[in-house]
C-alpha positions as a Markdown table, in Angstrom:
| # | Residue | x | y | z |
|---|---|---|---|---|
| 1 | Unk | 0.7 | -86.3 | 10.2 |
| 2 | Unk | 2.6 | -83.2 | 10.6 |
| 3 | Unk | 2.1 | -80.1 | 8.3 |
| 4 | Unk | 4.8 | -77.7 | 6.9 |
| 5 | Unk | 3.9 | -74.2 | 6.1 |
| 6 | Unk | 6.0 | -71.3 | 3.8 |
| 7 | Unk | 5.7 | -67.7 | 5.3 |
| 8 | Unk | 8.0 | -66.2 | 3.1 |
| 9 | Unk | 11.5 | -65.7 | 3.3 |
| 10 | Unk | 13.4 | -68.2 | 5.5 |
| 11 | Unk | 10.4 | -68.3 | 8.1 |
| 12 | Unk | 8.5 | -71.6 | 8.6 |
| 13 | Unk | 5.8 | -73.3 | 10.4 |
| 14 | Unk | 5.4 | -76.6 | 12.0 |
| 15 | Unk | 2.6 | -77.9 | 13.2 |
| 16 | Unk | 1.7 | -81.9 | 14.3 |
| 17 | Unk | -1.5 | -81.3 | 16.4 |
| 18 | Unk | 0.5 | -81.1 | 19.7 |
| 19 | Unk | 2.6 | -78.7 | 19.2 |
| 20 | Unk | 3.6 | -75.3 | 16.6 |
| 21 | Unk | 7.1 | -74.6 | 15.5 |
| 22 | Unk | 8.1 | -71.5 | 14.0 |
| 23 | Unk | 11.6 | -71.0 | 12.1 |
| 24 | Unk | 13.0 | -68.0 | 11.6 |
| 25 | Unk | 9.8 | -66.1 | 11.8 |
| 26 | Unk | 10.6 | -62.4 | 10.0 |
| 27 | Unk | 7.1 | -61.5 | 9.6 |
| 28 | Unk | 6.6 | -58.1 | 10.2 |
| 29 | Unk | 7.9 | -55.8 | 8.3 |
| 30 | Unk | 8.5 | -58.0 | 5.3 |
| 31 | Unk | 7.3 | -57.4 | 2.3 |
| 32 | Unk | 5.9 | -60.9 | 1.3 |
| 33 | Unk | 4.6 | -62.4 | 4.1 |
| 34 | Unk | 0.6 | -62.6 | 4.8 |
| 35 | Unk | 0.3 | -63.6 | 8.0 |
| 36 | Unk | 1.2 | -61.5 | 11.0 |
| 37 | Unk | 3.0 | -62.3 | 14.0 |
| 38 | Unk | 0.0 | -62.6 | 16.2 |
| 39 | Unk | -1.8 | -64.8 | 14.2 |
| 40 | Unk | 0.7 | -67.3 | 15.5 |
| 41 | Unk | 1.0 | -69.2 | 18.2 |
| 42 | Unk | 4.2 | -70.7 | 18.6 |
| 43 | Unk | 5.1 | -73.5 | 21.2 |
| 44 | Unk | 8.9 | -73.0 | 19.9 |
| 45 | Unk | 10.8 | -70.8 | 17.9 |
| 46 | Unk | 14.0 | -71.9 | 16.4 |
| 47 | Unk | 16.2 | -68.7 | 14.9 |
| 48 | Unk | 19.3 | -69.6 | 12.9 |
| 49 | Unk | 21.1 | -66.4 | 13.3 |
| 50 | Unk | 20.5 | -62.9 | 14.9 |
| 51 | Unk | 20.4 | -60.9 | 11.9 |
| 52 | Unk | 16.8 | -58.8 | 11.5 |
| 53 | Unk | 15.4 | -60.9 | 8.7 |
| 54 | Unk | 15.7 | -64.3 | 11.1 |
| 55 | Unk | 15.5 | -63.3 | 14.2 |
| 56 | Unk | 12.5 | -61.2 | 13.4 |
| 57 | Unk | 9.8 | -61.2 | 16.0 |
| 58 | Unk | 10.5 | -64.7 | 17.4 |
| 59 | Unk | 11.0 | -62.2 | 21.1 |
| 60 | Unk | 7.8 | -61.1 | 20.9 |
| 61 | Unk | 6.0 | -64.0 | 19.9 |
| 62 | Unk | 7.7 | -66.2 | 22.3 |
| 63 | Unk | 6.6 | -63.8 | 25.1 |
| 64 | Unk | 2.9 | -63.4 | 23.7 |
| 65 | Unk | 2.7 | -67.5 | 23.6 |
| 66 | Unk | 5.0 | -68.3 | 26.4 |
| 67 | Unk | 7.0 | -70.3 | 24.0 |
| 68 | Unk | 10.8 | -71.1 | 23.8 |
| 69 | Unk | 13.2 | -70.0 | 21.5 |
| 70 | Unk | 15.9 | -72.3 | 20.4 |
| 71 | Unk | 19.4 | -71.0 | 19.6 |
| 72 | Unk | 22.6 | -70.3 | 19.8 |
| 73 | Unk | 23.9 | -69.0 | 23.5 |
| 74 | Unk | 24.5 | -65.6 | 22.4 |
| 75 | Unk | 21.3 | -65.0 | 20.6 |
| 76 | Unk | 19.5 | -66.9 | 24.0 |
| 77 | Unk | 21.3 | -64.5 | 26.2 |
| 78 | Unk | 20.1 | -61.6 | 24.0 |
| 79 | Unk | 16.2 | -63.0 | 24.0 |
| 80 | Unk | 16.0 | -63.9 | 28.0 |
| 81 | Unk | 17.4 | -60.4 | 28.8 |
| 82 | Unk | 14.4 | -59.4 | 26.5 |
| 83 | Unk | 12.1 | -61.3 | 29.1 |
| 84 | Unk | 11.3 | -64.0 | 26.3 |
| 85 | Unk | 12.2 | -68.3 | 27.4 |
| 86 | Unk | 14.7 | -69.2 | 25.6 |
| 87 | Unk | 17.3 | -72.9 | 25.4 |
| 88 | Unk | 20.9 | -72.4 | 24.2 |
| 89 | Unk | 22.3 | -74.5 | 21.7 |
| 90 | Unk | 25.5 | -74.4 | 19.9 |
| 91 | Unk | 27.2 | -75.7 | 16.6 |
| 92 | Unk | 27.5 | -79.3 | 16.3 |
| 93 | Unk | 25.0 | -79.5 | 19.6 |
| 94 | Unk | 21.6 | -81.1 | 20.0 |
| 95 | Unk | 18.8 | -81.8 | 22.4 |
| 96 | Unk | 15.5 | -83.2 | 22.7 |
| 97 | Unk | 12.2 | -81.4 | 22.8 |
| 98 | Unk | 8.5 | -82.7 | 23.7 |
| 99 | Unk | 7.7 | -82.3 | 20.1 |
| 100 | Unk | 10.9 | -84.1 | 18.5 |
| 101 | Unk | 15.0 | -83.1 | 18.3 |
| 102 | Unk | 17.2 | -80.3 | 17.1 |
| 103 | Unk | 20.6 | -79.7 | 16.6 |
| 104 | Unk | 22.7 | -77.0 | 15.0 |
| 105 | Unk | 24.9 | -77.5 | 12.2 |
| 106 | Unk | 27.4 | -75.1 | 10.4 |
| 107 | Unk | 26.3 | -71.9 | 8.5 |
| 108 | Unk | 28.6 | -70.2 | 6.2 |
| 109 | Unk | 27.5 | -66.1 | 7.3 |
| 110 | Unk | 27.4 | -63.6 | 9.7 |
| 111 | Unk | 25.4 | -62.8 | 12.9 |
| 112 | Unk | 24.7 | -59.5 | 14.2 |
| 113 | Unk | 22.0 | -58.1 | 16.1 |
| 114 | Unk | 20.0 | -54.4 | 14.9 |
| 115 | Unk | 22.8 | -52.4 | 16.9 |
| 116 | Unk | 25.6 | -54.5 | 15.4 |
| 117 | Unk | 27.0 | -56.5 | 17.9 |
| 118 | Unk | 27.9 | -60.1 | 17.9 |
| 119 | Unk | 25.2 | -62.8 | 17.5 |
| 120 | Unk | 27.5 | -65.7 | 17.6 |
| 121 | Unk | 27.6 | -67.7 | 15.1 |
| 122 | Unk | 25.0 | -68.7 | 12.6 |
| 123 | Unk | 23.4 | -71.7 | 12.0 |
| 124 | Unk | 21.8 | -74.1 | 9.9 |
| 125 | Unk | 19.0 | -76.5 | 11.9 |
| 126 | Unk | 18.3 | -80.2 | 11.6 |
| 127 | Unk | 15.1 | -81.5 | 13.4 |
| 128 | Unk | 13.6 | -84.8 | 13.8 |
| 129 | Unk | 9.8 | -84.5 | 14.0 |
| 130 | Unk | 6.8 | -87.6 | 14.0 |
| 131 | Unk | 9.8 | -89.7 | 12.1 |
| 132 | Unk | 11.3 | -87.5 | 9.6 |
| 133 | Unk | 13.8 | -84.5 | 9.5 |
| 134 | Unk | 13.6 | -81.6 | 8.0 |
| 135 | Unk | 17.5 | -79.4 | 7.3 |
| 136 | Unk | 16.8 | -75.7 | 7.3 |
| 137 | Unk | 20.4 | -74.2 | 6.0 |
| 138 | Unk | 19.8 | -71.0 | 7.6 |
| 139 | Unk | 22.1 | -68.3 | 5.4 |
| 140 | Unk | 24.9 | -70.1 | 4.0 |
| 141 | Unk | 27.5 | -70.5 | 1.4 |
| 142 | Unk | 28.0 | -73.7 | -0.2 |
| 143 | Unk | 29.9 | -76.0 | 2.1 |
| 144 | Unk | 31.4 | -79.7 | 1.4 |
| 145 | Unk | 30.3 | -80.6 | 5.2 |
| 146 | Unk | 26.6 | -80.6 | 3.7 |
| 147 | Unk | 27.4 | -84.5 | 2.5 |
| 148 | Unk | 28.1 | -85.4 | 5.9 |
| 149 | Unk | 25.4 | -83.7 | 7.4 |
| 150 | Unk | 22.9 | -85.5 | 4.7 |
| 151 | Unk | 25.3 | -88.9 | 5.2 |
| 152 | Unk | 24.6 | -89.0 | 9.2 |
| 153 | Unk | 21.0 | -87.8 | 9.3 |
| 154 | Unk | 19.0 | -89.0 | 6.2 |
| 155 | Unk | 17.4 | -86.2 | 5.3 |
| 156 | Unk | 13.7 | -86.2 | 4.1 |
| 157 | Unk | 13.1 | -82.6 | 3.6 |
| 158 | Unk | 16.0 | -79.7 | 2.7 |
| 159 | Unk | 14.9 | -76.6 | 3.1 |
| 160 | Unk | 17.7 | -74.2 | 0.8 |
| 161 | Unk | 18.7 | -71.1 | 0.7 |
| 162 | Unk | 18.8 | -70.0 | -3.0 |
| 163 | Unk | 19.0 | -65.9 | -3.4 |
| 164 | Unk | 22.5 | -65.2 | -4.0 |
| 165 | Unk | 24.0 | -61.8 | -3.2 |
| 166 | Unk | 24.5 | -62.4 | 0.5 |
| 167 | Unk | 24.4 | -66.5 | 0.5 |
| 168 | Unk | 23.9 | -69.4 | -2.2 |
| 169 | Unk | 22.3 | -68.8 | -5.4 |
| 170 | Unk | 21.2 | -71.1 | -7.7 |
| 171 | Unk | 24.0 | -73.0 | -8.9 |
| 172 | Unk | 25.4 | -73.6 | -5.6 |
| 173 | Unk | 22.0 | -74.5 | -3.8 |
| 174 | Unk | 21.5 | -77.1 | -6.6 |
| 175 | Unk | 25.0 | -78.6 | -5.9 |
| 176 | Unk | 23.9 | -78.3 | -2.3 |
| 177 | Unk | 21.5 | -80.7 | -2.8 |
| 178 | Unk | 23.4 | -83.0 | -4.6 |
| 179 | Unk | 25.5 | -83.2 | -1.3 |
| 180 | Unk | 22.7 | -83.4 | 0.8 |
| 181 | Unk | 20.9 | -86.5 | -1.3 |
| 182 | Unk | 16.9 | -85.0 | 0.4 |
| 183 | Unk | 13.8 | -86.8 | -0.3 |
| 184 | Unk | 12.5 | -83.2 | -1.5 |
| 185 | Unk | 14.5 | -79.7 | -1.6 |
| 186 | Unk | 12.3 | -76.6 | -0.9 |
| 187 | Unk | 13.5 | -73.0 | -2.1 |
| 188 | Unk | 13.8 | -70.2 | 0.6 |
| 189 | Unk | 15.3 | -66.7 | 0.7 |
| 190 | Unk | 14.7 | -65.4 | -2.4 |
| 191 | Unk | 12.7 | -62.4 | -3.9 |
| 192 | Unk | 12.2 | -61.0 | -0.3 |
| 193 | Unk | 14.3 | -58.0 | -1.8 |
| 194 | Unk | 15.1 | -56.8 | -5.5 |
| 195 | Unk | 19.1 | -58.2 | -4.2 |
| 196 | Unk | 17.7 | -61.5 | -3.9 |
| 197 | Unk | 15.4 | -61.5 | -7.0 |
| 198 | Unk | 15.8 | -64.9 | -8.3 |
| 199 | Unk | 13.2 | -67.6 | -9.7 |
| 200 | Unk | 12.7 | -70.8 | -7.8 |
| 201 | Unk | 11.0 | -72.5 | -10.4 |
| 202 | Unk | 14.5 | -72.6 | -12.5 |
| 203 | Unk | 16.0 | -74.0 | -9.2 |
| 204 | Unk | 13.7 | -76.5 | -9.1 |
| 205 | Unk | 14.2 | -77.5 | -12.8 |
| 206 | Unk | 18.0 | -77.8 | -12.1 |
| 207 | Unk | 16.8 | -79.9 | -9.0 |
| 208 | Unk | 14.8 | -82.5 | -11.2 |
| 209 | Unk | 17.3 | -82.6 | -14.0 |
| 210 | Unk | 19.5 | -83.8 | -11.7 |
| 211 | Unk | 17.4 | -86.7 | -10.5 |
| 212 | Unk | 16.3 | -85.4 | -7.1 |
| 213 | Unk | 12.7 | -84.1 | -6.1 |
| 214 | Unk | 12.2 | -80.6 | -6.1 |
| 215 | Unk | 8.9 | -78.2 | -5.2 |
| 216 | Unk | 8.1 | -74.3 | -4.9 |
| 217 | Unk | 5.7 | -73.8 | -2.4 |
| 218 | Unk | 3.9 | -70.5 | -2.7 |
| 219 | Unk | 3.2 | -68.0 | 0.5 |
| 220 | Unk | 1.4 | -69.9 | 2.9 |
| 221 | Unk | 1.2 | -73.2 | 1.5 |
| 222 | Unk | 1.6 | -75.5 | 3.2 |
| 223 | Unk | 2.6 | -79.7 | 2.7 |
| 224 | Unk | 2.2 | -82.8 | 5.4 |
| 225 | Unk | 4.8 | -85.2 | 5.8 |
């Protein structure tokens, strides 16, 4: 049994007894999260995109653990130059861990790093862990692709982007998961900042009345699957 934790914003833990999977780990310096960034112990760090609020402290967490971050080549070229271990991956591209397998899919956004240059380009994540597989959307716009992506890998648990302002808001995460067809959607990005300031509990309302399972997990809590 593998456990799923919320720290806030887009950034997740893993963790299945062997090993501990952080996504998109902006802890510090963000205004929700509770845990800090060594508290963690990550084995592997998956970051979607290279913007400030995803890429967050995956460097130095992977160099305090020793673990691996997992992304695309640009943002892995930016990380190993940092001295962190890092395994490139690109759109459409997967490969197989010790703890399970991840590929990238499409993310309607940008990528930048903090001095603005190109971080190729974002990223959603599927991965297959102890039997099920989770879809973190990264930052995206609503995109029809997200029915194949549910049609070819049956997807258990959707984590979704639903702030507005700078990717889907409401209405569009809830048709998102209509594409999709998840065993249970999750909300993500949202009240981080008064821009993305919306309430996950009316997401998850539009979720249900549409048939589908639907659950707002608070800061730190966590579910097993």
């Amino acid at each position: 049994m593998a456990k799923l934790t919320y720290l806030s914003h887009s950034a997740w833990l893993i963790e299945n007894g062997r090993y501990t999977i952080a996504i998109d780990p902006f802890l510090e310096g963000n205004p929700l999260a509770q845990t800090k960034p060594d508290e963690i112990t990550a084995d592997f760090i998956v970051v979607t995109h290279a913007h400030g609020d995803h890429l967050g402290d995956a460097i130095p967490m992977a160099k305090a653990s020793g673990g691996t971050i997992i992304s695309n080549f640009e943002i892995v070229n930016y990380c190993s130059a940092q001295g962190a271990t890092a395994h490139p991956l690109h759109i459409g591209g997967g490969r197989d861990f010790p703890f399970g397998r991840v590929k990238l899919t499409p993310a309607w956004h940008g990528s930048s790093f903090p001095d603005g240059s190109y971080g190729g380009t974002p990223a959603g994540c599927l991965m297959h862990i102890d039997g099920k597989t989770i879809y973190h959307t990264g930052d995206t716009g609503l995109f029809l692709d997200m029915q194949l992506i549910g049609e070819m890998d049956p997807v258990d648990i959707l984590l979704v982007n639903i702030g507005d302002n700078f990717t889907m808001g409401i209405r569009d995460a809830v048709k998102a998961v209509d594409l999709v067809k998840p065993k249970l959607a999750i909300p993500m990005h949202y009240k981080t900042f008064d821009v993305i300031d919306v309430d996950p509990d009316e997401f998850a309302t539009k979720v249900r009345a549409s048939g589908r399972d639907a659950r707002v997990l608070g800061i730190n809590e966590s579910i097993e699957f």
